[in-house]
C-alpha positions in Angstrom: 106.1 113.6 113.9 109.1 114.5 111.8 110.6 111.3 109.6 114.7 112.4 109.8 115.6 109.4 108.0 118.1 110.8 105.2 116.9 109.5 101.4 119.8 109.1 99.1 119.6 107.5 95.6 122.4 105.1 95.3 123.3 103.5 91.5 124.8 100.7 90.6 126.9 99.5 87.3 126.4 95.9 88.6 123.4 95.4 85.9 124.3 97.7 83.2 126.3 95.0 81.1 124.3 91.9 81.8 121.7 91.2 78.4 118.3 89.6 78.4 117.2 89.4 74.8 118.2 86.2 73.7 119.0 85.7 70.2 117.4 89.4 69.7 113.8 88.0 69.9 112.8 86.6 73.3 113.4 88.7 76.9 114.3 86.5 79.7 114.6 87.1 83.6 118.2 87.3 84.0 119.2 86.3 87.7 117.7 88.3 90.1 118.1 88.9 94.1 117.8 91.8 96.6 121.4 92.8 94.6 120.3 93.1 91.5 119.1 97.3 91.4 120.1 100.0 89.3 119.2 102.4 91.6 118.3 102.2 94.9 117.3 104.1 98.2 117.5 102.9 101.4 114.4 103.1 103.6 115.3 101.4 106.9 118.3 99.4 108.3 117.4 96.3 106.2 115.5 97.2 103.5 115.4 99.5 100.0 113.1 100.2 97.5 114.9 99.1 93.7 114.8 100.2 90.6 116.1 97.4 88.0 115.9 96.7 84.4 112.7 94.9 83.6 111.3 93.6 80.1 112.1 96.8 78.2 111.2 98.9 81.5 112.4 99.5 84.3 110.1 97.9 87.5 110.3 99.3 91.0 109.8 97.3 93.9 111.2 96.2 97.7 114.7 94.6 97.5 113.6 91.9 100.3 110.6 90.4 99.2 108.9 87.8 101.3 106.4 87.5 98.0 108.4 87.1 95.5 108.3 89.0 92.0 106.2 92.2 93.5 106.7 95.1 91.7 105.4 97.6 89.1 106.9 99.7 85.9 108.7 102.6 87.1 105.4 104.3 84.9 103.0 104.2 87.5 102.2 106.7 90.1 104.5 106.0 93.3 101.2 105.9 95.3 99.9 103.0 93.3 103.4 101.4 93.5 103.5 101.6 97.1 100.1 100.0 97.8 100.7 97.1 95.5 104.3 96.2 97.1 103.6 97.2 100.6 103.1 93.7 101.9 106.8 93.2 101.2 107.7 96.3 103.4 108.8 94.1 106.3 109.7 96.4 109.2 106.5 98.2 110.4 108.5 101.5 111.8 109.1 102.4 108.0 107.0 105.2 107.5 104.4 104.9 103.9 105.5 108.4 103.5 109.2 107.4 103.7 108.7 105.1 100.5 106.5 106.7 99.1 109.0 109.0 98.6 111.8 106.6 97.6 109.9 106.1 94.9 109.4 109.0 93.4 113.2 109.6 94.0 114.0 107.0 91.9 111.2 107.7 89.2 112.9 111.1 89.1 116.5 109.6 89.1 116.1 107.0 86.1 114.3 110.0 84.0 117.4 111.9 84.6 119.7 108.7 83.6 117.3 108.7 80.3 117.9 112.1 79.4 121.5 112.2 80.2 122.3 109.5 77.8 119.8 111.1 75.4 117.1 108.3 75.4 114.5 110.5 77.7 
């Protein structure tokens, strides 16, 4: 069975500018919802798979989250991603391959971001 569910990596600017060292010293959770992404790819009609600025990293993880706070570092392999926020998935007709996927779109897409700034 062929998935023809077209994968594109979005990015947003919305998060760029918004800090979360405080004072320099201590990171803090700046205000965070299903908006707040970097980069993003849409895996079904109401849900994505994120990438956002997290503690010095970058997490990855479902933008609807039933269970809060579920996500990983952009680090680890997009198979050990997926089983550790797959509960959030919601809709059951979103293939594992299908995010799987996502993921690795978005590993690739912030290492590209990295270099083209000359951070990667």
């Amino acid at each position: 069975m062929s998935d023809d569910f077209k994968l594109v990596v979005e990015q947003s600017t919305k998060v760029l500018g918004q800090r979360i060292l405080a004072g320099g010293a201590i990171e803090i959770t700046p205000p965070i919802d299903e908006d707040f992404w970097l980069l993003r790819v849409q895996v079904g009609h109401d849900q994505s798979v994120v990438l956002f600025p997290k503690f010095g990293t970058f997490g990855i993880g479902f933008a609807k989250e039933e269970d809060w706070n579920t996500n990983l570092p952009r680090s680890v392999s997009a198979q050990d991603i997926y089983a550790h926020i797959e509960h959030n998935k919601g809709n059951g007709d979103i293939p594992k391959e299908r995010c799987v996927r996502a993921i690795q779109m978005l590993q690739q897409g912030i290492q590209e971001l990295e270099e083209a700034s000359g951070r990667g």
